[in-house]
GUGU-427648 format. One record per residue (C-alpha): residue number from 1; x, y, z; residue in one letter. Coordinates in nm, 4 decimals, always signed. Layout:
<sites>
   pos       east      north         up   code
   NUM          X          Y          Z      A
...
</sites>
This chain:
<sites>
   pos       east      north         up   code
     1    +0.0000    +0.0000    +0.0000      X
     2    +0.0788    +0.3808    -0.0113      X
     3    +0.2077    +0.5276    +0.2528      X
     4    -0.0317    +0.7349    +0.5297      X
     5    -0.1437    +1.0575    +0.4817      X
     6    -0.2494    +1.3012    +0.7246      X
     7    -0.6246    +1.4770    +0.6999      X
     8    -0.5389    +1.7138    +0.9572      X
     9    -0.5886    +2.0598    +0.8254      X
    10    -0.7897    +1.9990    +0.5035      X
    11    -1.1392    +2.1345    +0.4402      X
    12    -1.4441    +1.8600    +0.5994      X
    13    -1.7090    +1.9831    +0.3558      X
    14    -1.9527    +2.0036    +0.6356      X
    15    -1.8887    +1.6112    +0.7199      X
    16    -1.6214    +1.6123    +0.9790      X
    17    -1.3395    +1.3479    +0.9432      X
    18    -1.5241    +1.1663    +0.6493      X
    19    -1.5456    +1.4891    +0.4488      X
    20    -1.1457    +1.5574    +0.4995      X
    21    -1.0746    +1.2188    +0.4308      X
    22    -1.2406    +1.2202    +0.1175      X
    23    -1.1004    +1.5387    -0.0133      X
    24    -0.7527    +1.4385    +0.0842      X
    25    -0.8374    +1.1174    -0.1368      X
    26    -0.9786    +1.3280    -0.4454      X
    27    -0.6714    +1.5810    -0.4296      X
    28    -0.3964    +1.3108    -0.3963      X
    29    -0.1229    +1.3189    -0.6274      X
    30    -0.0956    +1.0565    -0.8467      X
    31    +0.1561    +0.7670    -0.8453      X
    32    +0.4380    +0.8315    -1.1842      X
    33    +0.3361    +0.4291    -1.2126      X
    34    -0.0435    +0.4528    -1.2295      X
    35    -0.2676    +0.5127    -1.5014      X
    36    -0.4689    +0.8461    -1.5492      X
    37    -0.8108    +0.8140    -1.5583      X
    38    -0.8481    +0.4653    -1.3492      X
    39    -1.0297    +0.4524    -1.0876      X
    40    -0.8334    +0.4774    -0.7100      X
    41    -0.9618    +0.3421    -0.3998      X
    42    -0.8679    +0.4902    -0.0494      X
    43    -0.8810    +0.3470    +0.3098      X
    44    -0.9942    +0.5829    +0.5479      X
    45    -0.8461    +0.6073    +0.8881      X
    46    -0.9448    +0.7335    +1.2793      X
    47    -1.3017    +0.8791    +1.1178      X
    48    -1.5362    +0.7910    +1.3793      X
    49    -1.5526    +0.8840    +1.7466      X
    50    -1.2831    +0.8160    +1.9702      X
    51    -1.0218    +0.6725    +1.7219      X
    52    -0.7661    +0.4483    +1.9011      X
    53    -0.4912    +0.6919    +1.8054      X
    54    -0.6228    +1.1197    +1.7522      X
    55    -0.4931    +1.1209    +1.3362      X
    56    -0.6958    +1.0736    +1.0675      X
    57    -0.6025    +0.9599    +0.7520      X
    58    -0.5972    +0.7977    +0.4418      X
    59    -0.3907    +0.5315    +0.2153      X
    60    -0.4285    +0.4515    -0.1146      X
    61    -0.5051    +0.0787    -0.1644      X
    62    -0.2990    -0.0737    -0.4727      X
    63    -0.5261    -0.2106    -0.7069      X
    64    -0.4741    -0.4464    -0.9491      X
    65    -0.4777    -0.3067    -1.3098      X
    66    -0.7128    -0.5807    -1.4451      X
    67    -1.0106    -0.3880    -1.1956      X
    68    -1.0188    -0.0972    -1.4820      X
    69    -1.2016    -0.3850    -1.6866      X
    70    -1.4938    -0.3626    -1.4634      X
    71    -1.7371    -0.0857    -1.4265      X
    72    -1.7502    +0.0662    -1.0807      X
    73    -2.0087    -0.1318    -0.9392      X
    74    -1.8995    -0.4434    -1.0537      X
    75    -1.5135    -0.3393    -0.9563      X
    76    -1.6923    -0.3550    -0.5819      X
    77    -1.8831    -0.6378    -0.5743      X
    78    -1.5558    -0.8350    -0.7056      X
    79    -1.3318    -0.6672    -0.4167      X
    80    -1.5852    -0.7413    -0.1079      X
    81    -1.6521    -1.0677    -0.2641      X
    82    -1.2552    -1.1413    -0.2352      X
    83    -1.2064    -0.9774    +0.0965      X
    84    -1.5101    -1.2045    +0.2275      X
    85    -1.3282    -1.5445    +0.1029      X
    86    -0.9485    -1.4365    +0.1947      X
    87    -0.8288    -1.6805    +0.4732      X
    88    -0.7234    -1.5299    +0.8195      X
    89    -0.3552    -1.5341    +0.8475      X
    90    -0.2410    -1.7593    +1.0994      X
    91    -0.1101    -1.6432    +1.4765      X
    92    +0.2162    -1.4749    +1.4252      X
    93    +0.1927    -1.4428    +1.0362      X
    94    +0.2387    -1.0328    +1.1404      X
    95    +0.5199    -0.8870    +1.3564      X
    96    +0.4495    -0.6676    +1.6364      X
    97    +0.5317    -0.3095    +1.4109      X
    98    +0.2893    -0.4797    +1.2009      X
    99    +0.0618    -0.5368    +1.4759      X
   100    +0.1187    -0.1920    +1.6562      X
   101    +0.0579    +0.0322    +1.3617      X
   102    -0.3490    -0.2205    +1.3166      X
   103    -0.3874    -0.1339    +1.6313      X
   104    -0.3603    +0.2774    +1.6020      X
   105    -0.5266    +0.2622    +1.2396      X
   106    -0.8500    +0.1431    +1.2922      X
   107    -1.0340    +0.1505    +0.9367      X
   108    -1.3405    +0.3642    +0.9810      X
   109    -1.4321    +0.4740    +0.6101      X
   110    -1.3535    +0.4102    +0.2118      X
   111    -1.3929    +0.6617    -0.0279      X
   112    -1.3557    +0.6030    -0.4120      X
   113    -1.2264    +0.8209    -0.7010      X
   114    -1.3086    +0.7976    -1.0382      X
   115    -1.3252    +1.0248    -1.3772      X
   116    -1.6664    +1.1533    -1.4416      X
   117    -1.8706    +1.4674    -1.5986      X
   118    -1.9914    +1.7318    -1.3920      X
   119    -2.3858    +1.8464    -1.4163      X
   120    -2.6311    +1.9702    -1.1744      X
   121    -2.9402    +1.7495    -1.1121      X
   122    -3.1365    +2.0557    -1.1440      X
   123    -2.9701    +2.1524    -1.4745      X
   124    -3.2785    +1.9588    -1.6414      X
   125    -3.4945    +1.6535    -1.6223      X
   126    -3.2073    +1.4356    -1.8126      X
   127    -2.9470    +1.5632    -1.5963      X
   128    -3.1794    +1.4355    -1.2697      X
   129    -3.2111    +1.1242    -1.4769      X
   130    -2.8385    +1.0515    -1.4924      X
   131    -2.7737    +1.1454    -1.1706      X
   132    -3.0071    +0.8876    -1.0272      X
   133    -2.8626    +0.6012    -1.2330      X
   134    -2.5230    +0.6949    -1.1669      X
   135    -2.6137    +0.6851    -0.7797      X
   136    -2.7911    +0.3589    -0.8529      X
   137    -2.4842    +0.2043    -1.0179      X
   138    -2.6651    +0.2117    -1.3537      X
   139    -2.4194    +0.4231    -1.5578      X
   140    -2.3067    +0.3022    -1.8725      X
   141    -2.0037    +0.4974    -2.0867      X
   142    -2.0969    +0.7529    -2.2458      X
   143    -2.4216    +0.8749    -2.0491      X
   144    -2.2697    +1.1630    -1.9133      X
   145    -2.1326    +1.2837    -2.2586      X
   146    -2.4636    +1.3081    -2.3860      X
   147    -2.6334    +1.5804    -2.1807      X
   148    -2.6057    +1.8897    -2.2128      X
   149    -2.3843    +2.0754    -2.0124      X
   150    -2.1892    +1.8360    -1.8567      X
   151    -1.7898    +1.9370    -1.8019      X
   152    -1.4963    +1.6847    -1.7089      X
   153    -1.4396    +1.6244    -1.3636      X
   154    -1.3191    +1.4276    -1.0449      X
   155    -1.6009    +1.2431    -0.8850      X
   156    -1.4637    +1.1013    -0.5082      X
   157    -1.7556    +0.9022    -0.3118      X
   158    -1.7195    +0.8514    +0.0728      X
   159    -1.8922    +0.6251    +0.3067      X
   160    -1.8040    +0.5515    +0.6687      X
   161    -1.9056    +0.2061    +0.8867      X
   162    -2.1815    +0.4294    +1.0447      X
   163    -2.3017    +0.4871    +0.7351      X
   164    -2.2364    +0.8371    +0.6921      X
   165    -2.1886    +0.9266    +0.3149      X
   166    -2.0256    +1.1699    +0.1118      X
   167    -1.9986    +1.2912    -0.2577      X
   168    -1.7432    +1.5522    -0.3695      X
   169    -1.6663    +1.6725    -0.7318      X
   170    -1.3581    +1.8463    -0.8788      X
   171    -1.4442    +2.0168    -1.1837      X
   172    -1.1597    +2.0312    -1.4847      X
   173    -1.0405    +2.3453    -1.6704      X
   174    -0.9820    +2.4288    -2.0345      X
   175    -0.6237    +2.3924    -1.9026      X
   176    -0.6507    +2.0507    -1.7544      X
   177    -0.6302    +2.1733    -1.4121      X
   178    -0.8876    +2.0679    -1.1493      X
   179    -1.0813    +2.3380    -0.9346      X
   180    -1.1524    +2.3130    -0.5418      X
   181    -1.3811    +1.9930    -0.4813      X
   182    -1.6975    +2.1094    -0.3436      X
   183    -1.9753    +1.9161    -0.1902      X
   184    -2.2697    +1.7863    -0.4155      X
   185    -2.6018    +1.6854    -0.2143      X
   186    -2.6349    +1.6142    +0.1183      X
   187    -2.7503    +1.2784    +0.1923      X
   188    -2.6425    +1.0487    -0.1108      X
   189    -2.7774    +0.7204    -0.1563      X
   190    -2.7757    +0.5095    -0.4551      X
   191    -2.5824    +0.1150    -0.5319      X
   192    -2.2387    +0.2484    -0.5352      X
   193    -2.2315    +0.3643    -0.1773      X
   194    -2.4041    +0.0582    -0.0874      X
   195    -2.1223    -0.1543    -0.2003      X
   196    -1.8436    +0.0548    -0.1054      X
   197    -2.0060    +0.0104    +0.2589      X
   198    -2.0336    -0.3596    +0.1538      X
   199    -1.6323    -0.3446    +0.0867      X
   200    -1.5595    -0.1405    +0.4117      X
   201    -1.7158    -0.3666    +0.6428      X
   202    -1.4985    -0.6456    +0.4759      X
   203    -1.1783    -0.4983    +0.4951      X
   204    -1.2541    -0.3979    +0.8426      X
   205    -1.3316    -0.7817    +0.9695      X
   206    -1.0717    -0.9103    +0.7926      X
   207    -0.8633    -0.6684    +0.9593      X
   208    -0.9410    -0.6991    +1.3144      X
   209    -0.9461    -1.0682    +1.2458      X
   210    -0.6096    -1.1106    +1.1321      X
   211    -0.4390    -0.9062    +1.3496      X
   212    -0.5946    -1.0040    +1.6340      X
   213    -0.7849    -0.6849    +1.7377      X
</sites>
């Protein structure tokens, strides 16, 4: 994995540790190795209410490169899925640095970056369309492309293990830049949070499972 970042000092987007979390993930620089455009997934640390150790953060989780084959919600299922059936390391597998730095990192929330196109739900009733199916998972290449409006952007979605959820989106300039992510909506719902939540929860057992916690 990457190595741990600090949240401490970066904006919370009116959600606390989740929201700083998740903008730390969408403004991360990118690795020289990985690809542009793929999508990144980020372990959230220290989130909820009295953390084991007072830091939040965030690591990038290394991917495989075969998950850009899969659309989002598919890319999810797969991961849980994998998490769910990967065999608990046996008793002393994990030295105690190993073991000391699970037990001040406790893995509260995930958020998820991806390339998108920016529009308003309100822009029109298309726009509202594609919103819901992209919160339902039901996206398909090309959607966003065809309405009306819609400009190049980051898209990061955040969800902790209470269930708190956030969405934050990085608009691209003309110049290939990316502006401030601001907050969009206030209490998502939709597929893809469901299985990112579905994902947490089984990196978090299999966590505190193999390391004893």
């Amino acid at each position: 994995m990457s190595m741990f970042r600090s949240a401490a000092g970066l904006p919370d987007h009116g959600c606390g540790a989740l929201g700083r979390v998740a903008h730390g993930a969408l403004t991360a620089p990118l690795d020289s190795r990985e690809a542009p455009g793929r999508p990144r997934l980020f372990l959230g640390y220290n989130t909820l209410p009295d953390p084991p150790f007072p830091l939040a953060g965030f690591i990038e989780y290394e991917m495989d490169p075969r998950m850009a084959e899969y659309d989002l919600a598919s890319m999810l299922r797969f991961l849980a899925e994998s998490f769910r059936a990967q065999p608990v390391p046996p008793e002393g597998t994990y030295d105690d640095a190993h073991r000391r730095s699970a037990a001040v990192l406790r893995v509260d929330a995930m958020v998820i970056v991806f390339s998108g196109r920016a529009f308003s739900p309100e822009q029109s009733p298309p726009a509202r369309a594609l919103w819901e199916n992209l919160a339902e998972g039901y996206y398909r290449e090309g959607d966003a492309e065809a309405c009306a409006g819609a400009r190049e952007a980051l898209v990061g979605l955040g969800v902790d293990r209470e269930n708190d959820r956030v969405i934050l989106m990085a608009e691209r300039g003309p110049a290939g830049e990316h502006a401030r992510p601001e907050r969009v909506g206030e209490s998502p719902e939709g597929t893809l949070y469901d299985l990112l939540g579905e994902l947490l929860d089984a990196q978090y057992r299999w966590t505190r499972a193999a390391f004893g916690l």
